[in-house]
C-alpha positions in Angstrom: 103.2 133.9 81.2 100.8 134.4 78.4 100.8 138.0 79.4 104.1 138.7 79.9 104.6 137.3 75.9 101.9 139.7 74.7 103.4 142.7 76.4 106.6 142.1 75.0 105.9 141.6 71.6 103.1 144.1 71.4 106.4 146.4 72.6 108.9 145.0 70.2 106.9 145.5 67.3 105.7 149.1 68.2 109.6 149.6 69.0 110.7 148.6 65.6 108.6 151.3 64.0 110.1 154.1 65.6 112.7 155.2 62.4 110.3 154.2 59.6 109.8 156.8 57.0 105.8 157.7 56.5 105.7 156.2 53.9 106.7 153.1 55.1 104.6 153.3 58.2 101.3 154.0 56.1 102.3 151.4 53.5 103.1 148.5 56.5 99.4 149.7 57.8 97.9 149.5 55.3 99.3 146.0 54.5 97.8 144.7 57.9 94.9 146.7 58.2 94.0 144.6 54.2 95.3 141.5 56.1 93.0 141.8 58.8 90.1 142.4 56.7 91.0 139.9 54.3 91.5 137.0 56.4 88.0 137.8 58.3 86.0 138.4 55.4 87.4 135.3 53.7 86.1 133.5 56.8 83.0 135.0 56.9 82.2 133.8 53.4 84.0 130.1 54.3 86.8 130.7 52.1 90.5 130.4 53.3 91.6 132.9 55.8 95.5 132.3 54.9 94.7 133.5 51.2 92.3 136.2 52.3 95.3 137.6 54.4 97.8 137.7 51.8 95.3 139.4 49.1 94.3 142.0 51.5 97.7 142.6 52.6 98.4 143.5 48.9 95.8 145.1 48.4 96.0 147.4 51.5 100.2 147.6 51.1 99.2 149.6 47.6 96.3 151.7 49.2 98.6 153.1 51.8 101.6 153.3 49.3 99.1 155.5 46.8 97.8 157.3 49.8 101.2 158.6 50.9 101.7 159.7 47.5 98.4 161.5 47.7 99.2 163.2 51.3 102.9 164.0 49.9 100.8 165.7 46.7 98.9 167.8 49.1 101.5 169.4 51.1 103.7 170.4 48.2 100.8 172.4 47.0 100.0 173.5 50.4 104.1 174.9 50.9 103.9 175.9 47.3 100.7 178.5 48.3 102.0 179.2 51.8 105.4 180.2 50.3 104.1 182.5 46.9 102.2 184.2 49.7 104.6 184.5 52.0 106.6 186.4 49.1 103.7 187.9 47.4 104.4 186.3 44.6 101.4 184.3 42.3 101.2 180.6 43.1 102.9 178.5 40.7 102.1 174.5 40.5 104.5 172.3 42.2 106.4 170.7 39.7 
């Protein structure tokens, strides 16, 4: 039975993040990739876990909101050069 409730939710959850945007699928991992490590390195230092979670969660929810940000960055400059060369035109920044 145990089983059966594992592999349903473990499906549900992958389910519901099938039309997320990319930056709300990096933001949401990061945001329990933080939790994780917050709540077991707040337990490895005796602290509580519950806490731990929540700051790493915050923590993490920003990293993978700035990281999106970053990776967005990146491929605007990357179409901006693959375009002014595709027209033989000089690169100009992205704006």
């Amino acid at each position: 039975m145990k089983k059966i409730i594992a592999i349903t939710t473990a499906t549900l959850a992958i389910a519901g993040c099938s039309n997320m945007s990319n930056t709300e699928q990096r933001t949401l991992s990061g945001a329990s990739i933080g939790a994780a490590a917050g709540a077991v390195g707040t337990a490895i230092f005796h602290g509580n876990p519950i806490w731990g979670a929540v700051g790493g969660a915050a923590v993490g929810a920003a990293s993978g909101y700035v990281y999106d940000a970053y990776k967005k960055e990146q491929a605007s400059e990357y179409n901006s050069g693959y375009n002014a060369g595709k027209s033989n035109q000089p690169a100009k920044a992205p704006q």
